[in-house]
C-alpha positions in Angstrom: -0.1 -10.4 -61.9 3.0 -8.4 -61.1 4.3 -5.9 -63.2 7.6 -5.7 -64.9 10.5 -3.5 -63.7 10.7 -2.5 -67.1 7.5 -1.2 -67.2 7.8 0.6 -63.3 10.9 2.4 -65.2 8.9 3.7 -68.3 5.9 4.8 -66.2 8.8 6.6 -63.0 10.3 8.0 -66.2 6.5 9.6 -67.3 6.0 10.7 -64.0 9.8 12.7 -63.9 8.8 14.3 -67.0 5.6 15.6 -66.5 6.7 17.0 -63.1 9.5 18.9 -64.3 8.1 20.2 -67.6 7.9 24.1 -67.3 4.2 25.6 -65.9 5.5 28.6 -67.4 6.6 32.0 -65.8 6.6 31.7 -61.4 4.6 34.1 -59.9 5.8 36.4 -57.5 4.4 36.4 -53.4 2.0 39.7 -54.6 0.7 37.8 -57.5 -0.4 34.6 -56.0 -1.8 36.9 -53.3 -4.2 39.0 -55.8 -5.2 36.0 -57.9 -6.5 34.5 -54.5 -8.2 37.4 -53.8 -9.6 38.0 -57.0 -10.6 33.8 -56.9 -11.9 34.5 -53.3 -14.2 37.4 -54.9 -15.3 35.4 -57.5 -16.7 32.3 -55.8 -18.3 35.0 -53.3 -19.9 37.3 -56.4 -21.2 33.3 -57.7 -22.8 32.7 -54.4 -24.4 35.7 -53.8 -26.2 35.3 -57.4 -27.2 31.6 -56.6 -28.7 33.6 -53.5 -30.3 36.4 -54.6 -32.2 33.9 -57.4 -33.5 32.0 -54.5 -34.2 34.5 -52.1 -38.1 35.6 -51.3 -38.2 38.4 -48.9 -37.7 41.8 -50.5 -35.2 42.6 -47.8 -33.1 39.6 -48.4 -33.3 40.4 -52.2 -31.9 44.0 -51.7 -29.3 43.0 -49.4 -27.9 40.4 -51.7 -28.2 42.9 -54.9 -25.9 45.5 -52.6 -23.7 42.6 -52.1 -23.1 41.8 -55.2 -23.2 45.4 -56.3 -19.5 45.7 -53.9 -18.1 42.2 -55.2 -18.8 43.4 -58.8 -17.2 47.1 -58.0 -13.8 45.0 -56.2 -13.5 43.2 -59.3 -13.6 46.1 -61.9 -17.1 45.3 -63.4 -19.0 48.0 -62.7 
């Protein structure tokens, strides 16, 4: 069944609102920037611990605890 035009205005005029409520304060270029880089670091530091708890070989093991060792020092956390 076809809806109403009535009902296509109320649901365009939920639409409106909700896309030009405030998201709060814009970021600037440099602050996207580091909050990507921080992000990137982040998912990197999470996949080097999934990998070091799977990983077998001493060697491995070490190179993924050095790994994380550097993400952890970029990020403040050590």
């Amino acid at each position: 069944m076809a809806r109403g035009f009535e009902s296509k205005d109320v649901e365009f005029q939920q639409a409106e609102a909700a896309r030009s409520a405030p998201r709060g304060a814009e970021l600037t270029a440099a602050e996207r920037d580091a909050r990507s880089r921080r992000r990137t670091i982040e998912l990197a530091l999470a996949r080097a611990r999934a990998d070091l708890a799977a990983a077998r070989t001493p060697a491995h093991r070490q190179m993924l605890a050095d790994a994380i060792a550097a993400l952890e020092q970029q990020l403040g956390l050590r």
